[in-house]
N, C-alpha and C positions, 0 to 999 in steps of 0.2 A: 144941734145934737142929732135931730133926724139924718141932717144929710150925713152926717160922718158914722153913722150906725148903718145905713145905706151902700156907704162906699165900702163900709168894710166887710159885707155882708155881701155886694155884690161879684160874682166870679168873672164875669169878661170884663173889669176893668183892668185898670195897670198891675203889676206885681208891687207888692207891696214892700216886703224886705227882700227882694230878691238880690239887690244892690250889696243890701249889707250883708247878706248871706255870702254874697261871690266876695267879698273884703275879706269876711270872718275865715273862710275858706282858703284862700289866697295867702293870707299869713300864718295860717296853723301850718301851712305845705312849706312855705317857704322863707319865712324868718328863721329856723331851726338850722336851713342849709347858710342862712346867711350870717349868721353868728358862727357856724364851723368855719366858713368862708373868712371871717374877721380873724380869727384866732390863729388862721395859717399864715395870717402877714404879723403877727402878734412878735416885738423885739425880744420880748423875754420868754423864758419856759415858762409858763403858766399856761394850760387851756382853757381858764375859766376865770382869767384877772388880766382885762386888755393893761396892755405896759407900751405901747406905740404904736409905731406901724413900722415890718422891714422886710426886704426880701430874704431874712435870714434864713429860714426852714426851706427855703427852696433851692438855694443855693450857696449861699455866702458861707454858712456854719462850715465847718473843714473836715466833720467827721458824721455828723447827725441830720446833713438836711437830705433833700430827696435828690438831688444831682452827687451829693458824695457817699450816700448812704448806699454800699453795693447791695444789701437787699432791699433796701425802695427803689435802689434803679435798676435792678432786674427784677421785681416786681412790673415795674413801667413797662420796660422792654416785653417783659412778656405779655403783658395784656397789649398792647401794642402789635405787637407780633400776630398775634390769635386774630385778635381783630382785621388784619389786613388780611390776610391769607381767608378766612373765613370770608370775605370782601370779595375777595376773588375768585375763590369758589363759587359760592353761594347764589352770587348773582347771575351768571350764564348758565347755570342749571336751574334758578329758577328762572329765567327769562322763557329759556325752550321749555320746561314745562310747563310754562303759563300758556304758551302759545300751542302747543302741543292737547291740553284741555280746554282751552276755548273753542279749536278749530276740531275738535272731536265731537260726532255727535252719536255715535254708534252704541251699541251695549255695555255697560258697564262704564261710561263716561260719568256719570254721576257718582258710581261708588269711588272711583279712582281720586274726581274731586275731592271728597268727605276726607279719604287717607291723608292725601296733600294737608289738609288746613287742617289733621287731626293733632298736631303739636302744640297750637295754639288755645285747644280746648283741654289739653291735657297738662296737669299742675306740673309745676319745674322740677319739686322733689320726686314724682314719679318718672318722669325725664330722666332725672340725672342717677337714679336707682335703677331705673330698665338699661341706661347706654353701661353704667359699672358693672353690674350683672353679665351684659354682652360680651362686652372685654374681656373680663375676667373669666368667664367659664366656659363662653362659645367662642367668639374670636379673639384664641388669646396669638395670636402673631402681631395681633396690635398692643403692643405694651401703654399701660396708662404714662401718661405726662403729656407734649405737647403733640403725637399725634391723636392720642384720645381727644386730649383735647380740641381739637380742629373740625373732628369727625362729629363730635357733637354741637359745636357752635353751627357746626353748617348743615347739622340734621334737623335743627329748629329755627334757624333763619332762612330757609329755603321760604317757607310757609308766609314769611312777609312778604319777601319778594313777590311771592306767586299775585298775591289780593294786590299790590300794587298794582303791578303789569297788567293784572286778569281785568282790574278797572278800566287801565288806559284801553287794554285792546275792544272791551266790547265799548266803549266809548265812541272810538274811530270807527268801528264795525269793518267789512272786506272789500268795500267799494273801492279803497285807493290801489289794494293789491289786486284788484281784478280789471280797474283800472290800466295798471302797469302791465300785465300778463296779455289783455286786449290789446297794447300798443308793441305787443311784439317780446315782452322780458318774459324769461324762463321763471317758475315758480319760485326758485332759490334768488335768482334779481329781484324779483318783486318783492321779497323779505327785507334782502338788504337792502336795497333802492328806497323805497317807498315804505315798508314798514315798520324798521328799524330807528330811521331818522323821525318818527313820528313817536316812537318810542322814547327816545333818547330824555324826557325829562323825569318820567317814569323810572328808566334804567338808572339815573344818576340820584334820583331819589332813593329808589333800594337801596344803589351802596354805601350811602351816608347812614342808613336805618338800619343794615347791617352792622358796621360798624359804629353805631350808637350801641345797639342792644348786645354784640358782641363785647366790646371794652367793658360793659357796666355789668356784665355776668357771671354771678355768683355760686349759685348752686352746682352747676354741671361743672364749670373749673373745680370749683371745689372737691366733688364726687370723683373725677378723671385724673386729679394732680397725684403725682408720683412723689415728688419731695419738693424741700425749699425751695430750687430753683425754677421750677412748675408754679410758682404759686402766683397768681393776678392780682392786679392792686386789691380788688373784691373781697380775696380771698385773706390779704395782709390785712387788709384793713380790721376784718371780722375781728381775728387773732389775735391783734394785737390791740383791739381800741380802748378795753379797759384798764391796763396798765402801759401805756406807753407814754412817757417821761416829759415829751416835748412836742409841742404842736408839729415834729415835722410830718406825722400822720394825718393831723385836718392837710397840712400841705399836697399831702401825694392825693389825699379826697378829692382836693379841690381841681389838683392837674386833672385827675380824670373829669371832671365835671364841667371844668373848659373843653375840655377834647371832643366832649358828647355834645356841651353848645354848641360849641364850631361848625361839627359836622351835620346837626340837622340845621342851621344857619345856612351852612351854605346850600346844600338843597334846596332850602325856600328861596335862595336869591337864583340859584343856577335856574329851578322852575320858571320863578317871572319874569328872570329878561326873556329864556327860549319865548314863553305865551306872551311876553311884547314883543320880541321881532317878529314873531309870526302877526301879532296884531296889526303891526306895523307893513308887514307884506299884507296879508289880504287887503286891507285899505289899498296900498299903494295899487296894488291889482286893479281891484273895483274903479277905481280914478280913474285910471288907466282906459277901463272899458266905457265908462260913460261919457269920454274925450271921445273917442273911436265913434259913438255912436255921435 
């Protein structure tokens, strides 16, 4: 009895429920998606009475699944669409501006920081209320729908980008690009030479994390869209989740929710092989030199 009064009393030993905590936690997050998940392969219309398993709501049905249902699948297409394009903006503006505040160290380089990563400290409904507001009253040559919309995904994913990049760059520090410049490369060689391709697991990280956080974004599409055909799976989904007829809405949930696995998936695999072959090279390197010697 003492020692278990002991152990539970004492604070440097092991965690106690922490296990079952990270269990408890784990299924209150994620059993919820996996029962919507079950109901979108669901044979019959019911969302809340499993009848088999089929790929009906996704394709097969001829009038209601999310492949023949023209507003679930320009729903897709458009968050689709947003997401790539946001992708391709987003990241070679924040790449140069990551690099652009790292390598600054002059007056006002700290305020400039704070602006950059102020998106992310700042709630999405006031986001998506200050970009509608801008639109609409200041710059109205930009009509809401899919350019509003673009303008805002990539005014708030800049800001991941940047802490991505801004990691890798002070990681590596300037040695390799002063490096390059000592051996004879112009400033802009030793960028792309030398400190891009060091970049490059970083850079292919942002774009998958843009395009996670772009596809699954709700608010600001919402606040930006013009009409029906504007509207992102995010924004169907909302609208229509409490009376829609047939699981083929858990369907079109669950497409975006492979799309969003996918892509931070592949980022983790594209990241670990680059840091194996690189692991892989410096070893080989190293061998190399202690045969020489």
């Amino acid at each position: 009895m003492t020692r278990a009064r002991g152990w539970w009393r004492n604070p440097w030993g092991r965690p106690r429920f922490l296990f079952l905590f990270t269990l408890v936690y784990l299924a209150w997050s994620i059993v919820p998606i996996l029962v919507a998940v079950r109901f979108s392969f669901n044979d019959g219309r019911s969302r809340s009475t499993g009848q088999g398993w089929s790929t009906r709501w996704y394709w097969q049905e001829p009038d209601l699944s999310v492949w023949n249902d023209p507003a679930l699948r320009d729903a897709v297409y458009q968050s689709v669409k947003l997401a790539s394009l946001a992708m391709l903006i987003a990241v070679p503006l924040g790449v140069a501006l990551a690099i652009g505040l790292t390598r600054w160290r002059g007056r006002g380089s700290g305020s400039a920081r704070f602006v950059t990563l102020f998106p992310l400290v700042t709630p999405e409904i006031v986001m998506g209320t200050a970009l509608f507001l801008t639109f609409v009253h200041l710059f109205r040559f930009v009509e809401l729908g899919t350019t509003a919309q673009l303008l805002g995904h990539v005014t708030f994913s800049i800001s991941f980008v940047v802490i991505v990049v801004r990691g890798r760059l002070l990681s590596i520090g300037r040695e390799y690009e002063e490096a390059a410049m000592d051996l004879g490369a112009s400033p802009f060689q030793a960028l792309r030479l030398a400190l891009l391709p060091l970049l490059f697991p970083a850079i292919f990280a942002s774009f998958m994390i843009v395009f996670a956080i772009s596809i699954d974004d709700f608010v600001i599409s919402a606040f930006l869209s013009s009409d029906l055909s504007t509207e992102t799976v995010p924004v169907k989904i909302y609208s229509n989740a409490r009376g829609a007829p047939t699981p083929a809405l858990n369907a079109l949930a669950s497409v975006m929710l492979f799309a969003s696995l996918l892509a931070v998936g592949l980022a983790l695999l594209v990241v670990r092989l680059v840091q194996r072959a690189r692991g892989e090279r410096a070893t080989a390197v190293e061998d190399f030199a202690q045969l020489r010697v």
